[in-house]
C-alpha positions as CSV (number, residue, x, y, z in Angstrom):
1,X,0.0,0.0,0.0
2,X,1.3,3.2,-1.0
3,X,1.8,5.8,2.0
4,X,0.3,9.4,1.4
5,X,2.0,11.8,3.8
6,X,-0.1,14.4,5.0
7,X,1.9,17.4,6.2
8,X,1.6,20.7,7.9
9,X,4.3,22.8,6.7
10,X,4.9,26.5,8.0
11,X,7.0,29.1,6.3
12,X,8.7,30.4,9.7
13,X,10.6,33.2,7.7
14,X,11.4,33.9,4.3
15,X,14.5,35.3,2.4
16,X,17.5,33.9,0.6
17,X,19.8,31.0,1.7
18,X,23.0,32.4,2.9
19,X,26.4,30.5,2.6
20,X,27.8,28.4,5.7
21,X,28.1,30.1,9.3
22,X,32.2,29.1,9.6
23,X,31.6,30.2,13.4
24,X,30.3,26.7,14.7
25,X,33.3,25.0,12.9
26,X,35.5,23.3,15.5
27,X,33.1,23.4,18.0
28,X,31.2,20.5,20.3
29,X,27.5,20.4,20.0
30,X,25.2,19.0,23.0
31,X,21.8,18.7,24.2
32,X,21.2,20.4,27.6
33,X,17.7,20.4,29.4
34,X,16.0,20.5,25.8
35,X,17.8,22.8,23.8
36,X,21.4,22.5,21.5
37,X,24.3,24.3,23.0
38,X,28.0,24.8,21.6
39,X,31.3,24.7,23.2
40,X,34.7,25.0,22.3
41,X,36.6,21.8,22.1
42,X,37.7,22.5,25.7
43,X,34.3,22.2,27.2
44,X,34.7,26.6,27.7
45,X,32.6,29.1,26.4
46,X,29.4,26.9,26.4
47,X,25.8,29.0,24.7
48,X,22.9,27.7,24.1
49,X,21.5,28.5,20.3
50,X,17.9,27.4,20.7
51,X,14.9,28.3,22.5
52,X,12.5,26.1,22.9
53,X,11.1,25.8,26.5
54,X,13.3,22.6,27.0
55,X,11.4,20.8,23.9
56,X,14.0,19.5,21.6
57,X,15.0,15.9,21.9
58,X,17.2,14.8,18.8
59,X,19.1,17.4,16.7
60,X,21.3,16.9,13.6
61,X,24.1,19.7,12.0
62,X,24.2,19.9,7.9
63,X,27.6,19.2,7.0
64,X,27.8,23.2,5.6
65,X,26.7,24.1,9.0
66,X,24.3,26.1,7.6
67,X,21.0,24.6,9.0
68,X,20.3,22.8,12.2
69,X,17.5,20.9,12.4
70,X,15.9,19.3,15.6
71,X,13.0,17.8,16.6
72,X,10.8,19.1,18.8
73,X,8.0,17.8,21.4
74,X,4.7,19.2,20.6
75,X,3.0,16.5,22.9
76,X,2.8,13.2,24.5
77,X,-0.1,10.7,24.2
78,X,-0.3,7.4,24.8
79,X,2.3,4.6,23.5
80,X,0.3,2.4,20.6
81,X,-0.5,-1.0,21.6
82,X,-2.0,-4.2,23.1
83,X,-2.1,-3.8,27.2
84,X,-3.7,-5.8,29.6
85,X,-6.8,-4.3,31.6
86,X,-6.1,-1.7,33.7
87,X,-2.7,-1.5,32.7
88,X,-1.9,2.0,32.2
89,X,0.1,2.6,28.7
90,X,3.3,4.4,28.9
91,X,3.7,8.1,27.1
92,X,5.4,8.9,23.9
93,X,6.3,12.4,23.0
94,X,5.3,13.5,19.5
95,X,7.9,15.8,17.9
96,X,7.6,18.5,14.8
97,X,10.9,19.0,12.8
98,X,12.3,22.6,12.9
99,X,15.1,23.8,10.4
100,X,17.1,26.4,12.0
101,X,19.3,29.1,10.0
102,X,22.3,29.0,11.4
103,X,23.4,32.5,10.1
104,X,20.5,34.2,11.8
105,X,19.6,31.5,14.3
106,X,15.8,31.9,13.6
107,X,13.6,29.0,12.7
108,X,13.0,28.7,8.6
109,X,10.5,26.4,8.7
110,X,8.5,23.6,10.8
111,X,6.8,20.0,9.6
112,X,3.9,19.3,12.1
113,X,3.2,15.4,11.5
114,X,-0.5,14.5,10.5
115,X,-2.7,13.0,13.6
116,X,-1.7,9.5,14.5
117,X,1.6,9.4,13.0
118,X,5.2,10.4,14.2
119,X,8.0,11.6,12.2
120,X,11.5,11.4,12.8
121,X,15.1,13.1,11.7
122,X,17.5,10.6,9.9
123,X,20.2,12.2,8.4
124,X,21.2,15.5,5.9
125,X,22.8,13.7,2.6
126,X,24.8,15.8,0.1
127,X,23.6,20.0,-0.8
128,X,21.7,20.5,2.5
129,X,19.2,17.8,2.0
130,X,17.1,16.4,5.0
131,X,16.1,13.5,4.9
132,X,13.9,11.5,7.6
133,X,10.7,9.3,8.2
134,X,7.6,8.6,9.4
135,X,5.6,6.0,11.6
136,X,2.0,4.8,12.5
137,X,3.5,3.3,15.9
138,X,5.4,0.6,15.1
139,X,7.3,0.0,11.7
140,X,8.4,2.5,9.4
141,X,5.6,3.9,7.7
142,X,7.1,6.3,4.6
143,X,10.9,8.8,3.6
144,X,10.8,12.1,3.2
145,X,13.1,14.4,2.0
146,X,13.2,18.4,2.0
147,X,15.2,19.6,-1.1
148,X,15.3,23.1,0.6
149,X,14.3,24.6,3.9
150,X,11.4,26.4,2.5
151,X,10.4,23.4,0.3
152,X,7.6,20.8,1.3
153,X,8.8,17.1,2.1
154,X,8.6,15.1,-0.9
155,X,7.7,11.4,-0.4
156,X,10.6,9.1,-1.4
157,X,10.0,5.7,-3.2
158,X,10.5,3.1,-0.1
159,X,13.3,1.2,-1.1
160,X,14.8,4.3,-2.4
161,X,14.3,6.0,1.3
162,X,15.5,2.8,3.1
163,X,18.7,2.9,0.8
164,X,19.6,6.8,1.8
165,X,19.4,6.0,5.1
166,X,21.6,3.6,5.5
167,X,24.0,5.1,3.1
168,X,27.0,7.0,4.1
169,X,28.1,10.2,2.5
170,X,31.7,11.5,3.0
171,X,31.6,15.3,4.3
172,X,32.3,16.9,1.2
173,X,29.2,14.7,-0.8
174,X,32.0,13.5,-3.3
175,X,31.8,9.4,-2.4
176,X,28.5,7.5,-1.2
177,X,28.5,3.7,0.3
178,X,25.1,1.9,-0.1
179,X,24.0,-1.7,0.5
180,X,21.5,-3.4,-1.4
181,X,20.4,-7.4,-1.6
182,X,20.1,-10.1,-3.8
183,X,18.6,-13.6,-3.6
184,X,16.2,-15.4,-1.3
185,X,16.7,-18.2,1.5
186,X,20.6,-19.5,1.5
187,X,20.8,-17.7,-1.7
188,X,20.3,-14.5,0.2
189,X,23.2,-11.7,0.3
190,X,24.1,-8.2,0.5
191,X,26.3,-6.2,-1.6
192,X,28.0,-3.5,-0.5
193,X,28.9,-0.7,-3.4
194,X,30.8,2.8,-3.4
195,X,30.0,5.5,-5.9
196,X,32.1,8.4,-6.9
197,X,29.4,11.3,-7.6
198,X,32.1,13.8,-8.8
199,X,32.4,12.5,-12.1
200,X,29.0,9.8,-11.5
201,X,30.4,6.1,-11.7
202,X,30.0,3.1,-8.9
203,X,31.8,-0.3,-8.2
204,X,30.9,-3.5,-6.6
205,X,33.4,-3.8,-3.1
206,X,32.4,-6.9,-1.5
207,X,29.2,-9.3,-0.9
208,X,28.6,-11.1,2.2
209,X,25.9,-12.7,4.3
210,X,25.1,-9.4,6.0
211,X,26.6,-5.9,5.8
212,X,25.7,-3.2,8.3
213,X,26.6,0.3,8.4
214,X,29.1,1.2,6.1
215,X,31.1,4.1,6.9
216,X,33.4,5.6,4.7
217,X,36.9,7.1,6.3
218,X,37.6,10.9,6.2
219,X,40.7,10.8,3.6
220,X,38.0,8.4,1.3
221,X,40.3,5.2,1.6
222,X,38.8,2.7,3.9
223,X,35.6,1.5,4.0
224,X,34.6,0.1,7.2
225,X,31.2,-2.2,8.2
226,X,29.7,-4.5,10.1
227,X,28.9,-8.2,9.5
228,X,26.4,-10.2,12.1
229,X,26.9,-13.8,11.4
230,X,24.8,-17.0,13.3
231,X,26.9,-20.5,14.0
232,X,25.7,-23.0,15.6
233,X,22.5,-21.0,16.8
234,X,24.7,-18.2,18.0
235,X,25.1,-14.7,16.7
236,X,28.6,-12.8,16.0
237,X,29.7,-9.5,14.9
238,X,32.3,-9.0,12.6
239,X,33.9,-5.3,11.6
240,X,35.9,-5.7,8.3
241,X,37.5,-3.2,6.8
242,X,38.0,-2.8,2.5
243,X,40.9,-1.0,1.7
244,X,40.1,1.0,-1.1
245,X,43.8,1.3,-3.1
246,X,44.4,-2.3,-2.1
247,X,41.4,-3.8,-3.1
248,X,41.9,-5.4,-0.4
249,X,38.9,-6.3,2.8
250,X,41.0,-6.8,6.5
251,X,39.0,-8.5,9.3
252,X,39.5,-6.4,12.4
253,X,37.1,-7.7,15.0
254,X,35.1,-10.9,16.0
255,X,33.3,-11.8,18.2
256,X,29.7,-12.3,20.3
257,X,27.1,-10.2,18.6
258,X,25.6,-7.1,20.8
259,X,22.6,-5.4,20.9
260,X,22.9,-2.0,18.3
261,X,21.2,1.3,18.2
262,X,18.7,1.1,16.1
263,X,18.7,3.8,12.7
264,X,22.1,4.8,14.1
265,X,25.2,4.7,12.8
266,X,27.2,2.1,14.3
267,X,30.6,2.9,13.7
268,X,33.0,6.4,13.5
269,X,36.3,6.9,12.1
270,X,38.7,8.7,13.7
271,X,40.1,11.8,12.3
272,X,43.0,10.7,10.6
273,X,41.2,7.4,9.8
274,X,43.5,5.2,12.3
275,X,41.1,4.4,14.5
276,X,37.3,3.2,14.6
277,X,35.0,3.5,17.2
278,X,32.2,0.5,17.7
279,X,28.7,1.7,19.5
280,X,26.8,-0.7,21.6
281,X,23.9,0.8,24.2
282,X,26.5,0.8,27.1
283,X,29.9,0.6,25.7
284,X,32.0,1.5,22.8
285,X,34.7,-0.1,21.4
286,X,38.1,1.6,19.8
287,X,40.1,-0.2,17.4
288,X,43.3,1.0,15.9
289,X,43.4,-0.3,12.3
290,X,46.9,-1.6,11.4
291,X,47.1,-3.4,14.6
292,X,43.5,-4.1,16.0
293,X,44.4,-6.4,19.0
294,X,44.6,-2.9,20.6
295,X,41.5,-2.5,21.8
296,X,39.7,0.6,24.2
297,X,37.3,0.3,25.9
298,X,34.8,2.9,27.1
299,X,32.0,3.1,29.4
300,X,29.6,5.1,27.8
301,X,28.3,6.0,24.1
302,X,27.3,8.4,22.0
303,X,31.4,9.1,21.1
304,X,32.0,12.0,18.6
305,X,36.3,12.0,17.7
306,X,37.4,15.5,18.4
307,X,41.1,15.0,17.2
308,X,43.3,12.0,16.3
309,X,43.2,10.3,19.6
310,X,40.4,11.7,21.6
311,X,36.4,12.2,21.6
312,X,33.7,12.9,23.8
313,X,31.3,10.9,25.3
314,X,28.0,10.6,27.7
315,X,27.5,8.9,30.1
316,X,24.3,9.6,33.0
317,X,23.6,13.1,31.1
318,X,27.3,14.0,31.7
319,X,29.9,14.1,28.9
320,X,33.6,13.0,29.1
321,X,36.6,13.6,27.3
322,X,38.5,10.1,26.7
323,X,42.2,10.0,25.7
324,X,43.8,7.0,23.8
325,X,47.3,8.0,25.1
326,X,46.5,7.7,28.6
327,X,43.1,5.5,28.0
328,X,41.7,7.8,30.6
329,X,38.6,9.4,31.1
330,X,38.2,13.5,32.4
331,X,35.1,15.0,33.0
332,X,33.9,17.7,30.7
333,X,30.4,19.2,30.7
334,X,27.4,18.8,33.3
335,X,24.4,18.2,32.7
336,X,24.9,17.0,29.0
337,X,24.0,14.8,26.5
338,X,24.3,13.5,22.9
339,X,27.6,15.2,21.8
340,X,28.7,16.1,18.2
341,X,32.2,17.6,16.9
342,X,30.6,20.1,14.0
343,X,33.8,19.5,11.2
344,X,34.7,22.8,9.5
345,X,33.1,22.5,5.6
């Protein structure tokens, strides 16, 4: 069945798009009681650049840093569901999506989701594109996609939409990884293919049972992913990593499969591409590539790299600075969550 969206769209302000604001560049984004502040790498000089009465719950920076969109609780109502009489259903907030200009730090536009359904931010893909979804409740309903700030979603095909999403883009839009499948049953397999959009032209990498979030290294030659395998009725994860002048794929990690976030990236690269963070729901793993027996562990999630051989983490709505040359922890914000390094363009 073919999914209509029905949308409420509201013009917030009008006027022309202006080019990237280079003043967030270098800085740490974080959630705080509801709204998005900044900080500078050093945890000083913290502001807060929304105001929303403590209503924003998930926010995501386009890769120009020219627009910051968020999502923003409107209302709760009850969670859909089966429940047994006189069992009293838990809440579930219900959030609009609000594009911010970042050069003016007003609001350019809000998407109020039709009655009954719930829409959600995935990612910005290459020339300031936001793409999300929505839901009934349960599964994934539709993909949307807003070409501009002041232009309405427009539905996405579904396997097109699922594809985008899990999709990486390098920061500059030049290189996408995608995954699609083939086959039925035994037969069954993904394949997991990079495409050059600056000249247009893709090739086939690797096929295997299962490929999970591909992630594509910041100086474009690595491609890292994730591989969950069952033996003998038990699951495995496996990070490989295709080396993209060798032609050649490394196996870096193996072992018991773990829970993962769902619609969320599992895997970073460090700055310099020597290292690669793992996300679980309580711990992340660091590998360093040529010699991945050196492992790090960290109790917490949610890591965004802030230089070679550091990042920032949360941890019981307090964020932490981790060091891989002391493998040591510091305290670095209160009251904190959900931190992002914003990359200069």
């Amino acid at each position: 069945m073919k999914i209509v969206l029905l949308w409420a769209f509201i013009f917030l302000s009008a006027g022309a798009i202006q080019a990237g604001n280079e003043e967030f560049g270098g800085k740490i984004a974080f959630l705080r009681s509801g709204e998005v502040w900044v900080a500078d790498p050093e945890g000083r000089n913290s502001r807060r650049i929304t105001d929303t009465g403590g209503k924003i719950e998930d926010f995501l920076f386009s890769p120009s840093l020219r627009f910051l969109a968020y999502s923003k609780r409107i209302k709760t109502v009850e969670e859909p569901g089966l429940y047994e009489k006189g069992e009293k259903p838990p809440l579930r907030s219900v959030c609009s999506i609000v594009i911010l200009d970042l050069k003016s730090l007003t609001p350019r536009t809000e998407m109020i989701p039709p009655e009954g359904e719930w829409i959600y931010l995935d990612k910005w893909v290459p020339k300031d594109r936001l793409l999300g979804h929505s839901s009934s409740g349960f599964d994934v309903a539709g993909f949307f996609v807003i070409d501009a700030p002041e232009s309405p979603p427009r539905e996405l095909d579904y396997q097109q939409g699922a594809l985008l999403v899990e999709s990486d883009f390098t920061l500059d839009g030049s290189l996408q990884a995608y995954v699609k499948d083939s086959g039925l049953g035994k037969d069954f397999k993904n394949h997991l293919y990079l495409v050059n959009l600056k000249p247009r032209g893709e090739k086939l990498l690797v096929s295997r049972r299962s490929i999970l979030s591909p992630k594509i290294s910041p100086d474009k030659s690595q491609t890292a992913f994730l591989e969950v395998e069952n033996h003998d009725k038990k699951g495995f994860d496996t990070l490989w990593v295709y080396d993209l002048r060798k032609d050649l794929l490394k196996k870096l990690h193996h072992g018991p499969a773990k829970p993962k976030f769902a619609g969320v990236s599992d895997l970073a690269w460090s700055l310099d591409g020597k290292h690669i963070a793992m996300f679980f729901p309580s711990q992340t793993l660091v590998l360093e590539i040529e010699n991945p027996a050196q492992v790090y562990k960290i109790g917490g999630n949610d890591l965004s790299w802030v230089s070679n051989r550091s990042g920032i983490y949360s941890r019981e709505n307090k964020l932490f600075r981790y060091s891989l040359e002391t493998r040591k922890a510091e305290p670095f914000l209160e009251n904190a969550a959900h931190p992002a390094f914003l990359a200069r363009p």
